[in-house]
Steps between C-alpha positions, in 0.01 A plus 500: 500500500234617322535190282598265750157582662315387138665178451405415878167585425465244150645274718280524790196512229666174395484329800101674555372310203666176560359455801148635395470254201642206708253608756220511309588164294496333886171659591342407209550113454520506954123597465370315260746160581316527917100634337466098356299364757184255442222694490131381680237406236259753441176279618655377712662882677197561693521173687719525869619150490600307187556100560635338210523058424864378578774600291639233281810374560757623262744820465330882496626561119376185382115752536280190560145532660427396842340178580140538426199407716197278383212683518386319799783578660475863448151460630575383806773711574264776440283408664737453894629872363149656537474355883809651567441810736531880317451281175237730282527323194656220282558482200624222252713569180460358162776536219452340192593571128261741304550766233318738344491532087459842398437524066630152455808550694554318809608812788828400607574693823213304644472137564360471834134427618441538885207486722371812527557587927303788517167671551205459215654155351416439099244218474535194332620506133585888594849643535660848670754624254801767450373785441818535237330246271224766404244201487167731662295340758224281370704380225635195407850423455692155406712358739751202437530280782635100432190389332511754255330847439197552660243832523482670832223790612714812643322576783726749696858692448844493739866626521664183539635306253324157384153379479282438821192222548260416712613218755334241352627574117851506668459190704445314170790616247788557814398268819757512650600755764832631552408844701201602761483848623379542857390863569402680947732522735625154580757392645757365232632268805108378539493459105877327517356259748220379312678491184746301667774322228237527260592859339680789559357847649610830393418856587629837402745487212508135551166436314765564203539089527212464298605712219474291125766331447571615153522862697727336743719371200484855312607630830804299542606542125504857585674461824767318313520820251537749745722292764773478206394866362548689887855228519609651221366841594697528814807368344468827239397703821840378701679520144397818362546740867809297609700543183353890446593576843855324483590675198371843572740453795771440291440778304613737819798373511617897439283642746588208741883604458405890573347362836813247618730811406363756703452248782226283478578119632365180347254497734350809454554451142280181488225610776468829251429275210269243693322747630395677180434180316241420786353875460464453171354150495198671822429759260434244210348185618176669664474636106585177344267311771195736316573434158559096561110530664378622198677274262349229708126621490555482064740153510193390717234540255771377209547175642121435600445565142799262370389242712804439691237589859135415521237735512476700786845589530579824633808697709506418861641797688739351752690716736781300529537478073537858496716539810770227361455663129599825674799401694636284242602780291694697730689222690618352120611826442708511816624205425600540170681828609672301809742345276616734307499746732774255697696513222499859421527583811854371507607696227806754575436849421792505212398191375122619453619862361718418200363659214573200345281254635601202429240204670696296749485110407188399344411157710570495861559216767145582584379479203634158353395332831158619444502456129619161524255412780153628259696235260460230734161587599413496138659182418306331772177647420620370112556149629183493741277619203641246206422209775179607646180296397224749565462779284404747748892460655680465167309899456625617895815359464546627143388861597703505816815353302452835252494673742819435694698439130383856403621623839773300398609612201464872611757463717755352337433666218822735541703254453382403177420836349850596387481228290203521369605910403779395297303303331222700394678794431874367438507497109288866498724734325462893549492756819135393582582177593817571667342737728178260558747186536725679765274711651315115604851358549625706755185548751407084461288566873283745327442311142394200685223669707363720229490135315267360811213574413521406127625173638205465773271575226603284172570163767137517602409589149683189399367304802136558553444446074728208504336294749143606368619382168680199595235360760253538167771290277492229758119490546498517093734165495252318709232563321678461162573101694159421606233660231294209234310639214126378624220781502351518798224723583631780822333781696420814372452784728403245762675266799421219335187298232169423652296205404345676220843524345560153506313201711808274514774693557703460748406707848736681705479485888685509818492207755658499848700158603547563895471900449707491202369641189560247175430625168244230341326487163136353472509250158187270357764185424562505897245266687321660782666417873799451310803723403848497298796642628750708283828346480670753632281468824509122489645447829314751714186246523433170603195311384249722596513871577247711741405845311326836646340610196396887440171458667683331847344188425781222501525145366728224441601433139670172386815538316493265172776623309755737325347840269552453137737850476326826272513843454276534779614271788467529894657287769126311508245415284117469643171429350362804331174404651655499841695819472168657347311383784727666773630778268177727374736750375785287359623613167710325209822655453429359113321262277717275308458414233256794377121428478338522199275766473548898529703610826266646743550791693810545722737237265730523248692193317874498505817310485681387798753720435265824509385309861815554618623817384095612624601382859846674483344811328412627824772433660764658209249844563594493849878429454523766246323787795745346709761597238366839479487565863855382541609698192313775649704535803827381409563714142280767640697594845832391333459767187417748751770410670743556216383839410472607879877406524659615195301830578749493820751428351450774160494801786847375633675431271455877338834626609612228258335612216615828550843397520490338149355857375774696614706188341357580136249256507189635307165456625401226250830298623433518853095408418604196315757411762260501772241290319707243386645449867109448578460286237812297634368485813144348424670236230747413853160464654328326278772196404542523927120455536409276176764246646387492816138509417595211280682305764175547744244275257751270418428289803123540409527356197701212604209408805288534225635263296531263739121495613361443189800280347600705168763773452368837536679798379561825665305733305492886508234780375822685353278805318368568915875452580591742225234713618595541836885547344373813296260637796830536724713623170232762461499604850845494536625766224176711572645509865852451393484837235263684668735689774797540236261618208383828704817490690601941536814461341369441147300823532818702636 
């Protein structure tokens, strides 16, 4: 009884852990996937009321900036706000492109000028600065704005990020107006009626519309991470407690049979086992629920510092979070324990009290029907993923498809693990193998979910690197299609090159046709009222086009003909004069070809091939976090897993061991025997999980291939792959050998 009473209590430990790391794993990504909200400006937080120009008209990821306001506009606009009853003050915002240069270096975390909105404003030709930069006040310190690097007096210090001016430095390098803060205790309805259609007004939380767009774009990249990161997370939550709860059920089978013989009915049999699943799964979800809140607060900072969320990011503490983190655990639990305890529970007495427990059949009706259904599922999400043509649901679909082919695979896998024993260890000569080979053979139930988690952890091994690394193949074969040899002279450290880079190069801007933002480029050989159309935007324009340029001015351009196509082409072509003229902070994404002379500050020459792999270098950083995160979770809960269930598994199976002893067996023998049945198990795992991690990209690959018309292959980081193989190999002997290595009988 005595012993009875331990192997309940590993099993019960078991089932304690499963459900606090899959509780903590939901917490975790829970918090940090519902804390990515915008986040209000900080000049313009101590304003009540935020009223912003109209948004443009196109979709929320596309991250374009709202319609602008001329500056007369914005003045008069201002001007009806500060009549408007409770109104204290009003005042307008300025955004524009300037950067500090610090020792010759351009600063890259800030790009911004504003106008400063505060008390004590800098005067003319002086600026309010960081306080990070370490420039003192009543220095000087070079700024970069689009007509090049100019000297500015420091004349006061701030928190915020960027560079502030007085209103009349800002009017002239940003005029238009795209926020105005509105600070008393107005009405919003009041403000909302003199505003009209002409702007949007926000207060509370909802003054996070007028975040930067670049943070809005940073923001969604990182809500992208983490939706796909806490997916996968609850899938190794429900995973990892289910299948630790259904086998340590199984694993009573004894104990079960002791009940039903002095009595006990199904019933009570399966309310007994429910009941002490959900017991276990209170006591450790509040636990796991406290460690997942802590992860968070560190994953919080990691990310902010990775770039996948803007600054400013930070754990919101949301009741509900931590009230569905904390339930989750022990209702999976129950669940998990639900079915099996059904089955066991209609074990008979004799049949659960043989001393030679033989497993009853391995794959039930149950069993295939759910099996085969996770096969359709995955099949579907296959087929939905190789035809989508957006990339953000070729990555759902593909994820959810792994998902439901792992499922999948694990249960089915029964059927197929006979097999797949015989042969691995078939043409093994000697006792060892024998005993390792049948002792597998004969309990097929309990070899396949000791082999779970090594599956679960090499198909997302196999998964998460294979898409990274395919996705980068495919981007690779584009550019490998589209690259010349020119030189052309690129950014360095900056957004773009300012007129002391180069005069004539082409300038960068963003136009609105009817609220639409359009892409244009600002060349000398275009005549002025005139413009070219790309010819892949050819028949989106008539004869003349209408255009709200960056300072809400608009005018009518004549369209007289086609864009000659280059490395640096937009869907239209303007004068550069013209673009200049409404742009004050329009940059040129490059010169081409280089100007002579030596490259001024903030440039670089390159190829177009280093253009391309510059713009995707950011990108490729981001994918390979993603990697990491998804790696993180997925190898990290599943080795766990395998050492958490072989550890059950080692502390039942003792009698076992003991019974080869008294056979003869020496301690070495029964030491190998045990480790190569682990090492059998995780090689079942691993050819279960490499195939079907395999089988999840495939339909990636093939999208893939069709969006950018080439064949991509399905590559694989096989050394992370091999690494995750090892991890569970290591974990599974230390587990595995552990119990049987300082098992009592070898000291008797």
């Amino acid at each position: 009884m005595l012993r009875r009473g331990r192997e309940l209590g590993v099993d019960r430990r078991g089932t304690f852990l499963a459900v606090l790391l899959g509780t903590t794993i939901v917490t975790t990504f829970l918090l940090l996937l519902t804390s990515g909200h915008p986040r209000v400006p900080d000049r313009l937080a101590d304003f009540a009321i935020v009223v912003t120009s109209p948004d443009a008209a196109n979709r929320a990821d596309a991250f374009a900036e709202p319609v602008p306001w001329s500056a007369s506009e914005a003045q008069s606009l201002a001007e009806r706000l500060r009549s408007v009853p409770g109104v204290e003050a009003v005042a307008v915002d300025h955004r524009f492109y300037a950067q500090p240069v610090l020792d010759g270096r351009p600063v890259t975390d800030s790009t911004t000028g504003h106008a400063w909105l505060g008390e004590g404003p800098p005067g003319p030709g002086e600026v309010i600065v960081d306080r990070s930069l370490g420039v003192p006040v009543g220095a000087t310190i070079t700024l970069l704005t689009a007509a090049g690097p100019h000297t500015w007096r420091v004349s006061g210090h701030t928190d915020w990020r960027g560079v502030y001016f007085s209103r009349p430095d800002a009017e002239r390098l940003g005029p238009g107006v795209r926020a105005i803060g509105v600070s008393g205790p107005a009405s919003a309805a009041a403000v909302q009626t003199v505003v009209g259609s002409a702007g949007t007004v926000s207060t509370g939380d909802a003054r996070g519309v007028a975040e930067p767009r670049a943070d809005a774009r940073t923001r969604w990249i990182g809500m992208q991470v983490l939706t796909a990161t806490t997916a996968l997370a609850g899938f190794a939550c429900v995973f990892l407690i289910a299948t630790t709860s259904a086998y340590a059920v199984d694993q009573r089978r004894r104990e079960i049979g002791l009940l039903r013989a002095i009595g006990a009915t199904p019933r009570q049999v399966r309310s007994m086992l429910q009941r002490s699943a959900l017991l276990l799964g209170l006591r450790a979800a509040p636990v796991g629920v406290l460690l997942g809140a802590l992860a968070a607060l560190f994953l919080a900072r990691f990310l902010v510092g990775a770039g996948l969320e803007p600054r400013g990011y930070a754990v919101r503490w949301q009741p509900w979070v931590l009230a569905v983190a904390c339930a989750a655990g022990p209702l999976i639990s129950l669940a998990g324990t639900a079915l099996a305890a059904r089955r066991a529970a209609r074990t008979s007495p004799i049949e659960a009290l043989r001393v030679a427990r033989v497993e009853p059949r391995a794959m039930s009706r149950g069993r295939w029907i759910s099996g085969l259904t996770m096969s359709a599922a995955a099949t579907g999400a296959g087929i939905a993923a190789a035809g989508a043509d957006d990339l953000r649901d070729v990555g759902t679909y593909a994820l959810f498809g792994a998902m439901a082919l792992v499922a999948a695979t694990v249960l089915l896998a029964p059927a197929v693990v006979p097999a797949l024993i015989r042969v691995l260890l078939g043409p093994w000569p000697g006792v060892t193998a024998v005993l390792a080979r049948e002792s597998a053979r004969t309990a097929v139930r309990r070899t396949s979910s000791t082999a779970a988690p090594v599956l679960f952890t090499v198909a997302f091994a196999v998964f998460v690197t294979g898409t990274a690394q395919t996705s980068t193949a495919a981007w690779e074969t584009r550019r490998a299609n589209t690259i010349s040899a020119e030189t052309v002279l690129v950014p360095d450290g900056t957004p773009g090159l300012p007129d002391s880079a180069s005069a004539s190069a082409p300038l960068d801007t963003t136009v609105y046709v009817e609220r639409s933002p359009v892409a244009v480029s600002g060349a000398e050989s275009v005549a002025a009222g005139t413009a070219l159309v790309s010819a892949e935007a050819a028949g989106r324009y008539g004869r003349s086009v209408t255009l709200t340029f960056a300072d809400g001015e608009r005018e009518t351009v004549r369209v007289a003909g086609t864009a000659p196509s280059g490395p640096l082409a937009t869907d239209l072509v303007l004068s550069r004069d013209t673009v200049r003229r409404h742009d004050p902070s329009a940059l040129a994404p490059g010169a081409y070809p280089v100007p002579p002379g030596p490259v001024p500050v903030g440039a670089r020459a390159a190829s177009p091939g280093e253009i391309a792999r510059q713009a995707d270098a950011e990108d490729d950083r981001l994918v390979r976090l993603f990697t990491m995160l998804l790696l993180a979770v997925s190898a990290g809960t599943g080795a766990l897993a395998v050492a958490n269930t072989l550890l059950m598994t080692a502390r039942r199976r003792g009698p076992d061991h003991r019974v080869l002893w008294l056979a003869g067996a020496s301690r070495g023998q029964v030491l190998r025997a045990v480790a190569l049945e682990t090492t059998l198990v995780v090689a079942i795992g691993s050819l279960l999980g490499g195939g079907a991690g395999l089988l999840a990209i495939a339909g990636s690959a093939r999208s893939l291939s069709a969006q950018i018309g080439a064949h991509v292959p399905v590559s694989v980081s096989w050394p992370a792959v091999a690494a995750s193989v090892a991890c569970c190999l290591v974990l599974g002997l230390a587990a595995a050998l552990w119990r049987p290595a300082a098992a009592r009988q070898w000291r008797s």
